[in-house]
GUVEXPA-271884 format. One record per residue (C-alpha): x, y, z. Coordinates in pm, 1 decimal. Layout:
<pts>
<pt east="X" north="Y" up="Z"/>
...
</pts>
This chain:
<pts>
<pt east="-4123.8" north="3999.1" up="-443.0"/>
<pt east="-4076.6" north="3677.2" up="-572.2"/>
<pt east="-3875.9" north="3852.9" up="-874.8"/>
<pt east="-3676.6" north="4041.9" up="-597.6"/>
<pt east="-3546.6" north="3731.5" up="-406.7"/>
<pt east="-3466.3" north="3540.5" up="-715.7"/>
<pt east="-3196.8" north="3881.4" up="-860.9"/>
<pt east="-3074.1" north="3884.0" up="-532.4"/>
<pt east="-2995.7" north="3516.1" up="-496.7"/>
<pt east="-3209.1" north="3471.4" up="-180.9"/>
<pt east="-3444.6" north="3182.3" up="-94.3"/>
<pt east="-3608.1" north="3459.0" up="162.7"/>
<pt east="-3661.0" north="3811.8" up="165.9"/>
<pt east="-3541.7" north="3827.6" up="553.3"/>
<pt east="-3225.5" north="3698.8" up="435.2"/>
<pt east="-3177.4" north="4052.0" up="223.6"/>
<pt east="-3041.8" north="4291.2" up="395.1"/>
<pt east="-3233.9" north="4612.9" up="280.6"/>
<pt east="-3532.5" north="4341.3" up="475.9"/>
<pt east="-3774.2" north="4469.2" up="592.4"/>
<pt east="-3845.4" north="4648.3" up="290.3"/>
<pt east="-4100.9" north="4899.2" up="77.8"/>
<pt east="-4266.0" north="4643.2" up="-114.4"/>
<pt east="-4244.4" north="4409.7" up="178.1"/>
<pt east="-4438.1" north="4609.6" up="400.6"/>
<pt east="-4662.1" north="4735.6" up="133.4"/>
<pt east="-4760.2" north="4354.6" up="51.4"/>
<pt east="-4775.0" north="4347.1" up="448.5"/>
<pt east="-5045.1" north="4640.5" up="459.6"/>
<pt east="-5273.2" north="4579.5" up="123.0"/>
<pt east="-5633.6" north="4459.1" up="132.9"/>
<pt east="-5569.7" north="4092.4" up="176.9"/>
<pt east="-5599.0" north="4012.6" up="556.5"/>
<pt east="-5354.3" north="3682.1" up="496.3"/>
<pt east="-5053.7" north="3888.4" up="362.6"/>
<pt east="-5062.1" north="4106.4" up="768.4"/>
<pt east="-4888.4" north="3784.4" up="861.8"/>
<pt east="-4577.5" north="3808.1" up="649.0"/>
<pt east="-4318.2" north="3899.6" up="873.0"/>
<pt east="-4435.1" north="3670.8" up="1146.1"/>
<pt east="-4385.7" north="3345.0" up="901.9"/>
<pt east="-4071.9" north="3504.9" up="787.6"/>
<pt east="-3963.9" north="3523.7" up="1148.6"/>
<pt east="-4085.2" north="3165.5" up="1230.7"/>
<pt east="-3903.7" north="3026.6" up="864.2"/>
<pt east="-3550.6" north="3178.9" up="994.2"/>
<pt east="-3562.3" north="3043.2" up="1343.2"/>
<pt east="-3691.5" north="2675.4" up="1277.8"/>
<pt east="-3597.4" north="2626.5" up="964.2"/>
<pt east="-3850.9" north="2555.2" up="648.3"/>
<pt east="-3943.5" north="2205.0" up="677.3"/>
<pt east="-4022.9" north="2262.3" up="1007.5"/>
<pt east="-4197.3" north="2564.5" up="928.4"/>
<pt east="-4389.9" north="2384.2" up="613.0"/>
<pt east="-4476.8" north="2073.7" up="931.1"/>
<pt east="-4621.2" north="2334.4" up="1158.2"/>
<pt east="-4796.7" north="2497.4" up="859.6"/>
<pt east="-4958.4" north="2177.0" up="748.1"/>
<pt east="-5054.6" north="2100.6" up="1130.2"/>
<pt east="-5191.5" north="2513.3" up="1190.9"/>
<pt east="-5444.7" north="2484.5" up="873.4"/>
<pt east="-5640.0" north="2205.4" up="1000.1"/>
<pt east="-5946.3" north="2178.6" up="1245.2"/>
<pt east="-5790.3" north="2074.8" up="1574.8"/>
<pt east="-6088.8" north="1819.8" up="1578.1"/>
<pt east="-6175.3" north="1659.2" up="1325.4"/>
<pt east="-5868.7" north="1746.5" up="1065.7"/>
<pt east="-6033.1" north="1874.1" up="845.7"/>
<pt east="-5787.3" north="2112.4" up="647.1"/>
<pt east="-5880.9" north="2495.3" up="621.6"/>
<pt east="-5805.2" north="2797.6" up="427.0"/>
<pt east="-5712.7" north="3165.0" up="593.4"/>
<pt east="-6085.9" north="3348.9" up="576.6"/>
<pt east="-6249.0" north="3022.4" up="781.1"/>
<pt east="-6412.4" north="3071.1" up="1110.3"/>
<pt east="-6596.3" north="2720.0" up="1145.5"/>
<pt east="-6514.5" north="2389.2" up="1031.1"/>
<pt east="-6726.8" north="2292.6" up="759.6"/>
<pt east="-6743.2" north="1910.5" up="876.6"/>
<pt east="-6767.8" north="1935.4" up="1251.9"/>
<pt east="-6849.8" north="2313.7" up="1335.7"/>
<pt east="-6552.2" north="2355.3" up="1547.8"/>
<pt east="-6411.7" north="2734.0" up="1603.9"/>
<pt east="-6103.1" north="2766.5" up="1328.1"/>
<pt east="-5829.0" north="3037.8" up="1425.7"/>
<pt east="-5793.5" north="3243.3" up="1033.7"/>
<pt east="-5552.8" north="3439.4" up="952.6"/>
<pt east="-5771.3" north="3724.1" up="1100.6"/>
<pt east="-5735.1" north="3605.3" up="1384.9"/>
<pt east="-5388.9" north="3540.1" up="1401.3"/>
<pt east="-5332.5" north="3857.6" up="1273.3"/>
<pt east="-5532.5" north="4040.2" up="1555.3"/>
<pt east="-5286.4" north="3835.0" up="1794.8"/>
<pt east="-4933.6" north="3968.0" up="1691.1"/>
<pt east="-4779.2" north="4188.4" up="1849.6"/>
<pt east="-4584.6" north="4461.7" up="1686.9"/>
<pt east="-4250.0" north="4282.9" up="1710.9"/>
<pt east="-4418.5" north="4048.9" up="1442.6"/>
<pt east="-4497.2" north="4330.7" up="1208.1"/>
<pt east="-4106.7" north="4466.3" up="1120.3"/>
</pts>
């Protein structure tokens, strides 16, 4: 995909205009549960922007508690046990609008 955006000249594959496409979704669909999110970050980078985007990223992958920062397959926070929200989870929560 990467190889994709850079041809076309795009920073983002929503900015291509054959988006959303075949090898999007497929990425979308494979085995690994953090790539079901794709279109949803996509969506969120064209409406606020990527540093804004990147700020809320930085602030969604740590433990509301302690601060402790995260990966996507976590369910507890290894320092203070807190409940995480992975990308399982977040992916469980879209609703088809996020999916493209």
């Amino acid at each position: 995909m990467r190889q994709c955006a850079q041809e076309k000249k795009l920073e983002f594959c929503y900015m291509c205009a054959e988006y959303p496409c075949e090898m999007l979704k497929d990425f979308r669909s494979d085995s690994h549960p953090h790539h079901s999110i794709v279109f949803h970050n996509l969506g969120l980078i064209s409406t606020m922007g990527t540093e804004k985007w990147l700020e809320q990223q930085r602030i969604r992958w740590q433990c509301s508690s302690c601060g402790r920062r995260f990966s996507w397959y976590e369910k507890d926070c290894k320092d203070c046990g807190t409940k995480l929200f992975s990308c399982i989870s977040e992916g469980k929560t879209l609703d088809e609008n996020d999916y493209a």
